[in-house]
C-alpha positions as CSV (number, residue, x, y, z in Angstrom):
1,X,-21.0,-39.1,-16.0
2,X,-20.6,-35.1,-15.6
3,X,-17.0,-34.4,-16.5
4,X,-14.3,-32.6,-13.7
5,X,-12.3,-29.8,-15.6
6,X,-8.8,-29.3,-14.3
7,X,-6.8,-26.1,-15.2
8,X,-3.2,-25.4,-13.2
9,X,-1.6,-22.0,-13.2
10,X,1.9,-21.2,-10.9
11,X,1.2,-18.5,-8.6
12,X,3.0,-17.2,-5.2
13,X,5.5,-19.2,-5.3
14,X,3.2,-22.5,-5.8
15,X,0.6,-24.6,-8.0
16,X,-2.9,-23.5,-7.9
17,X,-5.2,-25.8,-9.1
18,X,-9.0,-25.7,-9.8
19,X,-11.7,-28.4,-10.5
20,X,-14.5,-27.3,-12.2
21,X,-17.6,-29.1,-12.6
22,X,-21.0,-28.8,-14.4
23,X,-20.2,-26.9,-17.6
24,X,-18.2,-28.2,-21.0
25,X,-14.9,-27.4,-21.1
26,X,-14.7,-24.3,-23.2
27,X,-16.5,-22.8,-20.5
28,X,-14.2,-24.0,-17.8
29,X,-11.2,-22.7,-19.2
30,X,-12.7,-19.3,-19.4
31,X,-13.5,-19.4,-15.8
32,X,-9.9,-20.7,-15.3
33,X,-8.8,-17.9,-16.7
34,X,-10.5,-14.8,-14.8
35,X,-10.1,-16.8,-11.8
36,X,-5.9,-17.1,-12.3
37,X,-6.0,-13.7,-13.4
38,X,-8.1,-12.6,-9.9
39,X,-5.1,-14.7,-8.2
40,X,-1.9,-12.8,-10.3
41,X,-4.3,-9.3,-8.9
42,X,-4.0,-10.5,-5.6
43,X,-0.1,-11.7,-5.9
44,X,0.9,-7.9,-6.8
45,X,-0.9,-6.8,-4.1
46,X,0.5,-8.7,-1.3
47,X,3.8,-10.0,-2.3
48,X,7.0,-8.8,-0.4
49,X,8.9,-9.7,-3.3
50,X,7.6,-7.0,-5.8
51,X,8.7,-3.9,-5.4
52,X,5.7,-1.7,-5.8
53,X,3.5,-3.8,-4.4
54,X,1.7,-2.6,-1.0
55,X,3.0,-4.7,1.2
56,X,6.6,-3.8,0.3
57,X,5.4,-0.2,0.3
58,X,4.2,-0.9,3.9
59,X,7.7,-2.3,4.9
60,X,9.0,0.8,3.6
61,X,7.5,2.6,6.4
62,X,9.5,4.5,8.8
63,X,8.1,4.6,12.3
64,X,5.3,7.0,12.6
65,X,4.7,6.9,9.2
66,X,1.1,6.1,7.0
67,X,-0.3,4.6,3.7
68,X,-3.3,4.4,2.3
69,X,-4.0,1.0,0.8
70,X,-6.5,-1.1,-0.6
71,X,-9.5,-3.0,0.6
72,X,-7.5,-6.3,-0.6
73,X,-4.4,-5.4,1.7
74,X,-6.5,-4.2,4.5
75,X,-8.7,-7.3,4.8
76,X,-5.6,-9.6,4.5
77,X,-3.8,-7.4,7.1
78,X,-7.0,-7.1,9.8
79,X,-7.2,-10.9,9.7
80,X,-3.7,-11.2,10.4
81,X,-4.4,-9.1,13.3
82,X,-6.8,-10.5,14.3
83,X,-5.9,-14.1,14.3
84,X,-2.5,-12.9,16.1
85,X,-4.8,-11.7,18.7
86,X,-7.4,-14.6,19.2
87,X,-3.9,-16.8,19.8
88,X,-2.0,-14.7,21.8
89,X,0.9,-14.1,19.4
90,X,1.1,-17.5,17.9
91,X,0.8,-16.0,14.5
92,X,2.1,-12.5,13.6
93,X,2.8,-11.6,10.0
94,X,5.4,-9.6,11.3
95,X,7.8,-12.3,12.3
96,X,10.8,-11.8,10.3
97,X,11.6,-8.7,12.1
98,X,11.3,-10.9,15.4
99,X,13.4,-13.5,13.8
100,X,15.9,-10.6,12.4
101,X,16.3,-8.5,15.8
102,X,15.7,-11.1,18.7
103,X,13.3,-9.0,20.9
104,X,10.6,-9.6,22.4
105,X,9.1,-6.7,21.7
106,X,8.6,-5.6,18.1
107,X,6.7,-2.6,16.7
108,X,3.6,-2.9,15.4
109,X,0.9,-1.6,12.7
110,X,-2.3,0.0,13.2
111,X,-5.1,-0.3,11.0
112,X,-7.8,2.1,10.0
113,X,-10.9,3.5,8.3
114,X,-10.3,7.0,7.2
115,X,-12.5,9.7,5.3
116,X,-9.1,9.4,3.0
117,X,-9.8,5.3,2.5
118,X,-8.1,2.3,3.9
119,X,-5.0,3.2,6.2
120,X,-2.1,1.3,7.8
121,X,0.4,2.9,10.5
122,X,3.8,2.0,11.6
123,X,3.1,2.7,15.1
124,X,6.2,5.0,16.9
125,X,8.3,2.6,19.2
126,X,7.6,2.6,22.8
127,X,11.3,1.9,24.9
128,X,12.9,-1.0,24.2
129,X,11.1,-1.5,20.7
130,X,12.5,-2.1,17.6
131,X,12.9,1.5,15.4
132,X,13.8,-0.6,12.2
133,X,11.5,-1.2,9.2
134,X,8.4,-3.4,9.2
135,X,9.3,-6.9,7.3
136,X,5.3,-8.1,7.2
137,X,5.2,-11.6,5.4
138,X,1.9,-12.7,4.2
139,X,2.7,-16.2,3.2
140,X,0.8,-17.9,5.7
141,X,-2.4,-16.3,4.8
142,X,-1.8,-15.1,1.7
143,X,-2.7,-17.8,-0.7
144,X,-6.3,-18.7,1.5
145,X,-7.0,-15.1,0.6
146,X,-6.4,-15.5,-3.3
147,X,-8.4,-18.5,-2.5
148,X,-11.3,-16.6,-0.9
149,X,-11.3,-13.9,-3.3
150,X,-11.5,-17.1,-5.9
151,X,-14.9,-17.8,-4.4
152,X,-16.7,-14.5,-5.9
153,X,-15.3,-14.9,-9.7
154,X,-17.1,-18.8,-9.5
155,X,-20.2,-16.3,-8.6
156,X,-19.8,-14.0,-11.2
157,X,-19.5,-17.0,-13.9
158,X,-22.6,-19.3,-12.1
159,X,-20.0,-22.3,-11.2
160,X,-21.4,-24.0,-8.3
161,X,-19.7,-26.6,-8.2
162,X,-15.5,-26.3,-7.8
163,X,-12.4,-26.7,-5.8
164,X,-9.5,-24.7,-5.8
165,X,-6.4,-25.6,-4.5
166,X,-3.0,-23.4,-3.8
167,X,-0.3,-25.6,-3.9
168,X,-0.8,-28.9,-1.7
169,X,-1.6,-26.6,1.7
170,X,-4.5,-24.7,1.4
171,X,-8.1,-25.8,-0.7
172,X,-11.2,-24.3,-0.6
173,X,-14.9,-26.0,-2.2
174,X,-18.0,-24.9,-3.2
175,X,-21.0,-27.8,-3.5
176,X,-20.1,-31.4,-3.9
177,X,-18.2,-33.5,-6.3
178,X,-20.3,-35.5,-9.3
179,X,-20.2,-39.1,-8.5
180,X,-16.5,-39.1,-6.7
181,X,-18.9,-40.8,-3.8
182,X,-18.8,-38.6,-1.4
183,X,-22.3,-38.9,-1.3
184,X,-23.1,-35.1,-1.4
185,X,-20.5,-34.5,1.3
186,X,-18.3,-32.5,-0.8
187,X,-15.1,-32.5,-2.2
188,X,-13.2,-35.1,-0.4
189,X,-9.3,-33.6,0.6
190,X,-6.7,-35.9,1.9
191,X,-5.3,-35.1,5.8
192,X,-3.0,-36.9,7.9
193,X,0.1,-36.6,5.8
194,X,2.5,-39.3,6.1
195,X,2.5,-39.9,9.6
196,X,1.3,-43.3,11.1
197,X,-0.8,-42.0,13.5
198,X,-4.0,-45.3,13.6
199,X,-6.3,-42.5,14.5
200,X,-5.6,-39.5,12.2
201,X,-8.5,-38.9,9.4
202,X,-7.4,-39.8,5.9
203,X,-9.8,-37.3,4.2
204,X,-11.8,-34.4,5.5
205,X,-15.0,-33.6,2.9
206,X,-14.9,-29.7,2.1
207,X,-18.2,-27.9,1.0
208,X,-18.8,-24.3,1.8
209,X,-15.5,-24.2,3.9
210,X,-11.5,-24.6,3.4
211,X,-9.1,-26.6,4.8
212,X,-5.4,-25.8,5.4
213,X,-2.1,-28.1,6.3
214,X,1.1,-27.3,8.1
215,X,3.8,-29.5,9.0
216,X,7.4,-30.7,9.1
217,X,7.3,-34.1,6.7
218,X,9.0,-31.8,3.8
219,X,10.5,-28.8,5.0
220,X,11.5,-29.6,8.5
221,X,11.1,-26.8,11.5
222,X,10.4,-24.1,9.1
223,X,8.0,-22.8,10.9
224,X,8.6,-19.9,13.6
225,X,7.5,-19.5,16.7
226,X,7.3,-16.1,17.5
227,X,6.6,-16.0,21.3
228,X,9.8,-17.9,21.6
229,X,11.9,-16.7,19.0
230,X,12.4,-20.2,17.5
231,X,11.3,-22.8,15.5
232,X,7.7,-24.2,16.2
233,X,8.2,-27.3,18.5
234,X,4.6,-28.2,19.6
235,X,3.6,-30.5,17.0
236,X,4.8,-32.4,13.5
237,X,2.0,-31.3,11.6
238,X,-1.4,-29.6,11.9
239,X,-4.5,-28.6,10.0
240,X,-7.3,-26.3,10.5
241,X,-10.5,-26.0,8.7
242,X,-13.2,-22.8,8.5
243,X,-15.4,-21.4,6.0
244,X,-12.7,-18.8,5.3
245,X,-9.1,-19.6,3.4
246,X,-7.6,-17.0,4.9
247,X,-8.4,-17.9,8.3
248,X,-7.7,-21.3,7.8
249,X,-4.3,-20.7,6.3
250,X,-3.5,-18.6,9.2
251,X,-4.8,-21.2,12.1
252,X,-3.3,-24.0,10.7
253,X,0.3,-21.9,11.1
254,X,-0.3,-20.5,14.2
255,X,-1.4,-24.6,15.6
256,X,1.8,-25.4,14.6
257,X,3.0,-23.2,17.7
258,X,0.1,-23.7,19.9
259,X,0.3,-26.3,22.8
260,X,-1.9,-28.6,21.8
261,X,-4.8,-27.9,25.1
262,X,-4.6,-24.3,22.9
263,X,-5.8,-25.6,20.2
264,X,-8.7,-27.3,22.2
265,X,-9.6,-24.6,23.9
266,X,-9.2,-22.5,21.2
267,X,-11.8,-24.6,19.1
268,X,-14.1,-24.7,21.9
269,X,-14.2,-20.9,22.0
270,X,-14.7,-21.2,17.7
271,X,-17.1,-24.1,17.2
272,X,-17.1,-23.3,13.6
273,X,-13.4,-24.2,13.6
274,X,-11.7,-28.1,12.8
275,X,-8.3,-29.0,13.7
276,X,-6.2,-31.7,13.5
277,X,-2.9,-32.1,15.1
278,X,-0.2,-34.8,15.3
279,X,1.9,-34.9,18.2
280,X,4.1,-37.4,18.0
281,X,4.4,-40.0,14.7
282,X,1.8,-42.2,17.0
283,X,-0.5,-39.8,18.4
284,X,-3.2,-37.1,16.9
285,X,-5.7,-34.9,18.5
286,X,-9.2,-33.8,16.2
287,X,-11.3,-30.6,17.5
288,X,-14.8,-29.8,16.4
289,X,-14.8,-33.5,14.6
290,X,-18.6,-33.0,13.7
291,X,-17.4,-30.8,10.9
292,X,-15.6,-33.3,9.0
293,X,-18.7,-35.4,8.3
């Protein structure tokens, strides 16, 4: 039976974790290796906790103010956007300053393609803005996008056949599994959590995609709403699944706050999209369910 290599390395504030497949194990670890090392690369990029990384340069910003950053930051940063757009301030990676200064209306950043390179702009206040400093957070999309960047060092090294995990949230697979019987499927990832709900999946079979969780079983409310100011109240726990980590990270946040007819319609409009929510300890809703098969 084709051995499953297993390497764990603590990034972000979390385990990662990747399954490697089809190759001995002195091979594996080597992937292991560049691949942790791509995730540390992407940690020093986007982490609000470092210093003199981009993102706390970014938070540095006084209004009016510009950087030029990376490709890294900018893709992380446009799909924040851009997911904060598609559902209608659910998510924003800016909530801390809407959690710190109780407005409702909080400046924003503006992204760009320059002749100069990647750019980012703390846009000037309009009346009754915040004038303080940005505080962006990329923790709810951060990891996916280690995750996705993950995908091109398995490329680089021929693995086709691997899953990698960060922490027990976010997972993203390439091909399927030898003999684990999902029956070419894929990786098969546990949903559901702990709640009783009769008609919640158990497992959801990733290949070519990603699957992300959010919930309340072990931190509580943690989880900000920031069209309300407070924590997310819609549902107990939710997941989200799309070819991207990234975007799944940030869906499976932003669900969280969504009432659960948003997330239907919002899969409708994103057929490509999977969610699972669970309202109530009894009750669950699936989107898109022809994607977990």
């Amino acid at each position: 039976m084709p051995l499953v290599h297993r390497f764990a390395h603590l990034a972000m504030g979390t385990t990662f974790e990747v399954m490697i497949a089809g190759c001995d194990g002195g091979y594996a670890s080597q992937v292991s290796q560049a691949l942790f090392s791509e995730v540390d690369r992407i940690e020093r990029l986007l982490s609000r906790f470092n210093p003199c990384s981009e993102i706390s340069q970014i938070n540095r910003l006084k209004p009016g103010q510009s950087l030029l950053i990376g490709i890294e930051t900018f893709e992380c940063l446009k799909i924040g956007e851009e997911i904060r757009a598609q559902t209608d301030g659910a998510f924003n990676l800016n909530f801390k300053s809407l959690l710190k200064y109780k407005i409702d209306a909080i400046a924003s950043i503006e992204l760009s393609r320059t002749p100069r390179g990647f750019e980012v702009r703390f846009q000037t206040p309009q009346v009754g803005q915040s004038s303080e400093n940005l505080s962006l957070d990329l923790g709810a999309v951060g990891k996916g996008y280690a995750l996705d960047k993950a995908l091109a060092v398995f490329s680089d090294w021929n693995i086709d056949c691997a899953l990698i995990q960060g922490g027990t949230s976010t997972a993203i697979a390439v091909d399927s599994p030898p003999d684990l019987g999902s029956e070419g499927r894929g990786w098969p990832v546990g949903v559901g959590g702990v709640w009783p709900c009769r008609q919640a999946p158990r497992q959801f079979f990733l290949k070519g995609r990603a699957l992300s969780g959010s919930g309340t079983e072990v931190k509580g409310k943690h989880i900000f709403n920031p069209r309300k100011g407070l924590p997310a109240q819609e549902h107990l726990a939710a997941w989200a699944s799309h070819p991207s980590a990234a975007v799944a990270d940030a869906l499976s946040t932003a669900f969280m706050v969504m009432s659960t007819e948003e997330v239907e319609n919002y899969c409708k409009r994103h057929p490509d999209v999977w969610a699972l929510v669970i309202l109530d300890p009894e009750t669950c809703r699936t989107f898109n369910d022809n994607l977990r098969e």
